[in-house]
N, C-alpha and C positions, 0 to 999 in steps of 0.2 A: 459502304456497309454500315448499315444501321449499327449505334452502342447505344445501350443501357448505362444510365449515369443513376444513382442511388444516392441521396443524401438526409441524414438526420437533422431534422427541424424542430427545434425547441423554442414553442411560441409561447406569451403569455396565457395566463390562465381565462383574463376576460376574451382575450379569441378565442379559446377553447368554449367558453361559454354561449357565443356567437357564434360559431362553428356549426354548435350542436343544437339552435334554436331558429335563429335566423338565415346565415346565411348556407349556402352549397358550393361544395369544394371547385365543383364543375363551372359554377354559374362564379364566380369570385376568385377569380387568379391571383395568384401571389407575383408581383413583378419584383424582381431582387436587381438590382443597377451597383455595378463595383462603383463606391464611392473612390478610394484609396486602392492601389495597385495592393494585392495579397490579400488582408482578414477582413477590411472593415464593406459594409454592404448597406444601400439602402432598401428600406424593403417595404412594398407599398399592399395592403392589403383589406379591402372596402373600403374604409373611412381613416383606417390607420396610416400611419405614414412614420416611422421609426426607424433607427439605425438596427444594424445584424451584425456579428463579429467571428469568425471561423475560426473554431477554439479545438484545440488537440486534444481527444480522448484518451484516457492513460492505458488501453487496450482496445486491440481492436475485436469490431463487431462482425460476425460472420452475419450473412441475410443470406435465405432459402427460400426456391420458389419450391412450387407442386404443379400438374397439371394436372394428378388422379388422388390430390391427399394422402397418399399410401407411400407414394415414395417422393422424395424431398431431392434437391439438388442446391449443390452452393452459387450462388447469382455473383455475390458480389464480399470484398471485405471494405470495411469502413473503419477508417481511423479518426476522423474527424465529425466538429456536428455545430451544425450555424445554429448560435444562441440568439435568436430576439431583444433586444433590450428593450422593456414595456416602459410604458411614453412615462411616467413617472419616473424614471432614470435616466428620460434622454440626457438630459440637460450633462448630470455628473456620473457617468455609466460605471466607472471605478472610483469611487464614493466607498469609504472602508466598511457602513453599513450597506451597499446595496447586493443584489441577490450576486450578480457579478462577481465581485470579489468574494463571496464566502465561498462560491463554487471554486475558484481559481486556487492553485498551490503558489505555496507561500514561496513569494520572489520570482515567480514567471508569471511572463503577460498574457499568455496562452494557452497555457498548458491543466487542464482539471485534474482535480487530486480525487474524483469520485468517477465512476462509470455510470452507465446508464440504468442496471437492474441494483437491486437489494444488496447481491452477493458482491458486488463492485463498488460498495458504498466503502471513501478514503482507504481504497485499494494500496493508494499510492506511500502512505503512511505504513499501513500494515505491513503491506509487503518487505519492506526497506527498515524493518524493524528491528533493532539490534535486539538478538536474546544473551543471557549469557550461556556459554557453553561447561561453564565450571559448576558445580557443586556450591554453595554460597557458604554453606556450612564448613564444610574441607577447605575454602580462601581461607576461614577466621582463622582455624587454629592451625594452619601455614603460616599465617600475619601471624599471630601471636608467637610462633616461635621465633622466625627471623627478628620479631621486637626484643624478645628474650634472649637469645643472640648477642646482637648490636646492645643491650643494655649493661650485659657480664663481658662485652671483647669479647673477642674470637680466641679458638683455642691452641695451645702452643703444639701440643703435645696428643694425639690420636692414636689409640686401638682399637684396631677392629679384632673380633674373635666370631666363628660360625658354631654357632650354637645346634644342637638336635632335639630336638624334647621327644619326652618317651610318648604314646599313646594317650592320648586324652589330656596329656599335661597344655596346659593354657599361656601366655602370660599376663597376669592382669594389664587391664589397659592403663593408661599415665603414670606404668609403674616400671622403675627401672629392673632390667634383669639383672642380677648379681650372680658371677660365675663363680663359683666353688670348686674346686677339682678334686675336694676330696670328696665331694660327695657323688664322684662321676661315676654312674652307672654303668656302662655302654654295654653294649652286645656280648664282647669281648672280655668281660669279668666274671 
């Protein structure tokens, strides 16, 4: 039984330039030879002759065919995409300025910290990106109490009292409430 095998190729720019002037996809085959058992590939195409390395997309990619443009079908997913390394990197291809490592996340040998379209550009940073969940405002002057606190000791001696204020009565803010009882209104008087 016939498979369909699908794979994302990321060549240099001057093959794209050649690609599109000189040569035809048909007429110039790309020969890819596993150098190293797993990522690394050699990959031989017209004149070129350069190393390949099969690098881990930080999402995967759905591909869709059509037979009538109107309705679409899913073919294949893709998690992976063989980067080119362009003959000016053969030599040192993880070199801390080459295009290789700027693509790659920090402390994996394989693994891309960006996707393929706009909206997957350092996905992998964003995603994984700590917010805080607290008010920043309401931390301060939480911090500033527990300082005030720890600065006076802690207290020996606590009352609590439940207070009811009448309609529209307020308490000022950073203002202590002082309980009076002779001045208690309630319902009941």
């Amino acid at each position: 039984m016939p498979t369909e095998e699908q794979l994302i190729l990321r060549v240099p720019e001057d093959w794209i330039r050649n690609l599109n002037t000189e040569w035809k996809l048909e007429l110039t085959p790309i020969d890819i030879i596993a150098e190293d058992p797993g990522r690394i590939f050699k990959v031989k195409f017209g004149p070129y002759e350069t190393y390949s390395i099969l690098l881990d997309l930080p999402c995967i990619v759905e591909t869709h065919k059509t037979l009538d443009y109107i309705n679409f079908f899913k073919s294949c997913d893709i998690a992976q995409m063989m980067y080119i390394i362009p003959e000016y990197e053969k030599e040192e291809p993880r070199a801390k300025k080459s295009s290789l490592s700027k693509m790659l996340e920090k402390g994996e040998k394989y693994k891309l910290k960006s996707g393929i379209t706009p909206g997957t550009f350092n996905i992998t940073s964003n995603f994984f990106k700590r917010e805080p969940k607290e008010d920043l405002i309401e931390v301060k002057k939480v911090e500033s109490l527990i300082k005030s606190v720890i600065d006076c000791g802690t207290a020996r001696l606590v009352e609590e009292e439940i207070i009811e204020l009448a309609e529209g009565e307020t308490i000022p803010p950073d203002e202590e409430y002082i309980y009076d009882p002779n001045l208690d209104e309630g319902p009941n008087n």
